[in-house]
N, C-alpha and C positions, 0 to 999 in steps of 0.2 A: 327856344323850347323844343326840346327832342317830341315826336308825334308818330314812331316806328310804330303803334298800334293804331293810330289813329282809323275811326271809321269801326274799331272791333268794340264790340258789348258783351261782358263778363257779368258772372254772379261767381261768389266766393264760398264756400263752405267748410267751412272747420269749426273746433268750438271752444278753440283758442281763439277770443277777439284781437288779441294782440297780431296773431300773427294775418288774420279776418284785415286787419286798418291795416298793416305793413303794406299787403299784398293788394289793397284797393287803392292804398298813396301810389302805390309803385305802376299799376296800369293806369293811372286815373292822371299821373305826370304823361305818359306815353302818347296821352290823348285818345284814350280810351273809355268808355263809358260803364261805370259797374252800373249794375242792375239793382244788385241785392248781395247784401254780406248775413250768410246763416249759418248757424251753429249746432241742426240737427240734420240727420239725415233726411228725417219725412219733409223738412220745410222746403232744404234742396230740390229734391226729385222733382216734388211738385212744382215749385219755382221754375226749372227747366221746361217743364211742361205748357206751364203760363206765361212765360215771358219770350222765350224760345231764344238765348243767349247765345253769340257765336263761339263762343270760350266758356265751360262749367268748368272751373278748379274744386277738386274734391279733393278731403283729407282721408289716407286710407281706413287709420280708426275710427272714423265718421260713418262709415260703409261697412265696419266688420257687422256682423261674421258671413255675411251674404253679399262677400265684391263681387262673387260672378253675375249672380241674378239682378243682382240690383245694376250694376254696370252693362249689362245684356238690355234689361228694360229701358233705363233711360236713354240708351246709343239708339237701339232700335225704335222706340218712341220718338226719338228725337234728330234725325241723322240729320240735320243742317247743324247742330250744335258738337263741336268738339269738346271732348272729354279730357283733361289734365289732370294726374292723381299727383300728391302730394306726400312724402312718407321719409323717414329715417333711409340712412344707407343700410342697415339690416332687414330691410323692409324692400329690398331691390327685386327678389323672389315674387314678393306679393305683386310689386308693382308689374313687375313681365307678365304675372296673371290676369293684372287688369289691363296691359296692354293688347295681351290674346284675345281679349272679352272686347276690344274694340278702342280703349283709349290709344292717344294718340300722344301724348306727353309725361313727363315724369318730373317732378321738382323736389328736388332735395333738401332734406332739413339738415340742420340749420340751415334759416334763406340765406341765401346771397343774391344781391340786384342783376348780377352780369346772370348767374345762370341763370334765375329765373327768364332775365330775358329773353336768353336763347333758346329757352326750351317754347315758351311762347312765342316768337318769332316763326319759329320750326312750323309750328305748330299752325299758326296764321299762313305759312308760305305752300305744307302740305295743302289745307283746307281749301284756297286759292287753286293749286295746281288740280286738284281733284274737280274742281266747277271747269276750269279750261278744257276738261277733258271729257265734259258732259255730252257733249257737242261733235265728238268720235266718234265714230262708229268702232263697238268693239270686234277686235278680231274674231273671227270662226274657225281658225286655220288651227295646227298645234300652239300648244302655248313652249316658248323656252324655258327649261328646269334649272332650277339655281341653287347651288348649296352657298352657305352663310356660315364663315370662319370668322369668330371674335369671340374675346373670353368676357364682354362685356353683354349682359344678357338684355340690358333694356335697348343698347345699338342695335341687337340683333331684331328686337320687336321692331325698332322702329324702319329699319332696313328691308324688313318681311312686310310692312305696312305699304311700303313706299312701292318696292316690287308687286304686286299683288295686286293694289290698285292700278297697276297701267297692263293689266295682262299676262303677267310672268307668274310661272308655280313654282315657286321654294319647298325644295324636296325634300330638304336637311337642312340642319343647323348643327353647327360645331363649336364650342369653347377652347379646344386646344386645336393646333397645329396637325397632331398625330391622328384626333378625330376628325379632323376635317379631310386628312387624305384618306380613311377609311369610307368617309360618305359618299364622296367622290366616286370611290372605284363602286360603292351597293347602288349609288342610286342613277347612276351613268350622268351626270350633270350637261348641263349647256356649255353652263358657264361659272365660276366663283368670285363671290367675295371676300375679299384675304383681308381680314383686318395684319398688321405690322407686327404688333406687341402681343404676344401669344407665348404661355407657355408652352413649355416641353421644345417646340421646336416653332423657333419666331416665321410671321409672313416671308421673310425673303429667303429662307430656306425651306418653306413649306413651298414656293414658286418651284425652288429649282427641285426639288423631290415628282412635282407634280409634270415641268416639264421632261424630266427622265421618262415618264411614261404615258404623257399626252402634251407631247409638242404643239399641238394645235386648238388646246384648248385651252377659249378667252380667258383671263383672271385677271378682275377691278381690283384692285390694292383701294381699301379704306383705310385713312390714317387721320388723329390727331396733331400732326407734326408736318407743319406746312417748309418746315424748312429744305433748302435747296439738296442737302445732302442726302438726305431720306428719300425723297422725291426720284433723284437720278440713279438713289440705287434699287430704288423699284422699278424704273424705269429699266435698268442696265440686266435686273434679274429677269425681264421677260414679262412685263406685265402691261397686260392694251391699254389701261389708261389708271386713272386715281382720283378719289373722290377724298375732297377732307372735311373732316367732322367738326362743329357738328354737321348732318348732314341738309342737302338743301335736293327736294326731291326732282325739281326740274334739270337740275345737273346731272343726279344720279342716272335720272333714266336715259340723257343725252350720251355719257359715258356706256352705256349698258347697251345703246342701241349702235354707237360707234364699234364696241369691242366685237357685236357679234357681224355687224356688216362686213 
């Protein structure tokens, strides 16, 4: 019996039951323990507040027309309990809004078991990484400024989460290639993250653009594509290390602390 959850305790909110009982068989195989499956917003909120869940899956039309506030209150009433919104892929926009607002995962409808997974896994391994780091002493020094290349908007929330939490300030964010070499030059970066697959002008020639006019400055290559060829030729264009997706935040920051040492 697989048990990649086990030890985590979830409450589920949506007001579809269907998809309420999918999403409670699927952590509840994992070895996981639901709390409670609800169907309105009010019963939610407050259920997070009483039970104090390490996992709240919310459905974003469950939340409208008040995700920020409502997403603001339950995070900050609740900061031991991660937040996971739920929504259509036309609904990517809303979900980066609630990922700004403090969410920390995003699941895509229609389910599917593998992704849902991973975004819970993610999401279990951040939560995890953020208690190991309870116990640091945070820097007082400068912070390193990061700009953020991906045309993928909820990678880039969760990338800015991950950053951010261990000390780093994300100056910028870019969706295309061409924006990202412009943020670069406004915001004087540290360091970047190049996601691969990018309009207008892909990661590996957004590398070599960038080492034309800063040879020495660090840039992580984020990629979905763990294969050997991809891998060497972002290696070959100039880039300190590589992180693949989805992301895992103890990596990320190892990478990040590598590139700039």
């Amino acid at each position: 019996m697989s048990i990649r959850l086990k030890g985590c305790s979830f409450i589920v909110a949506d007001a579809n039951s269907q998809i309420r009982s999918i999403l409670a068989t699927m952590v509840a195989r994992e070895g996981a323990r639901v709390l409670a499956s609800l169907r309105t917003p009010t019963e939610a909120l407050a259920t997070v507040g009483r039970l104090q869940p390490d996992i709240a899956i919310f459905d974003l039309h469950l939340m409208e027309p008040s995700i920020p506030d409502a997403l603001r209150t339950v995070i900050a009433d609740n900061p031991e309990t991660a937040v996971v919104v739920m929504g259509l892929d036309d609904q990517r926009g809303t979900a980066r809004l609630a990922m700004d607002c403090g969410a920390l995962g995003y699941i895509r409808k229609p389910l599917n078991e593998a992704n849902i997974l991973t975004a819970l896994l993610q999401v279990k391994a951040i939560m995890a990484f953020r208690k190991s780091r309870e116990a640091v002493p945070k820097s007082e020094g400068p912070q390193h400024r990061a700009v953020i290349v991906d045309c993928d908007v909820l990678a880039r929330g969760l990338l800015r989460v991950i950053l951010e939490d261990n000390g780093f300030e994300v100056v910028a964010e870019a969706a295309s290639g061409f924006e990202g070499l412009m943020a670069v030059e406004r915001h004087e970066a540290d360091f970047v993250c190049l996601a691969v697959d990018l309009p207008e002008i892909d990661g590996l020639n957004t590398v070599a653009c960038l080492r034309a006019v800063h040879p020495d400055l660090p840039v992580l290559m984020v990629t979905a594509h763990a294969d050997r060829e991809t891998v060497s030729a972002a290696i070959r264009s100039g880039v300190h290390d590589y992180v693949i997706k989805p992301f895992e935040a103890e990596r990320v920051i190892a990478a990040v602390r590598k590139a700039l040492a």
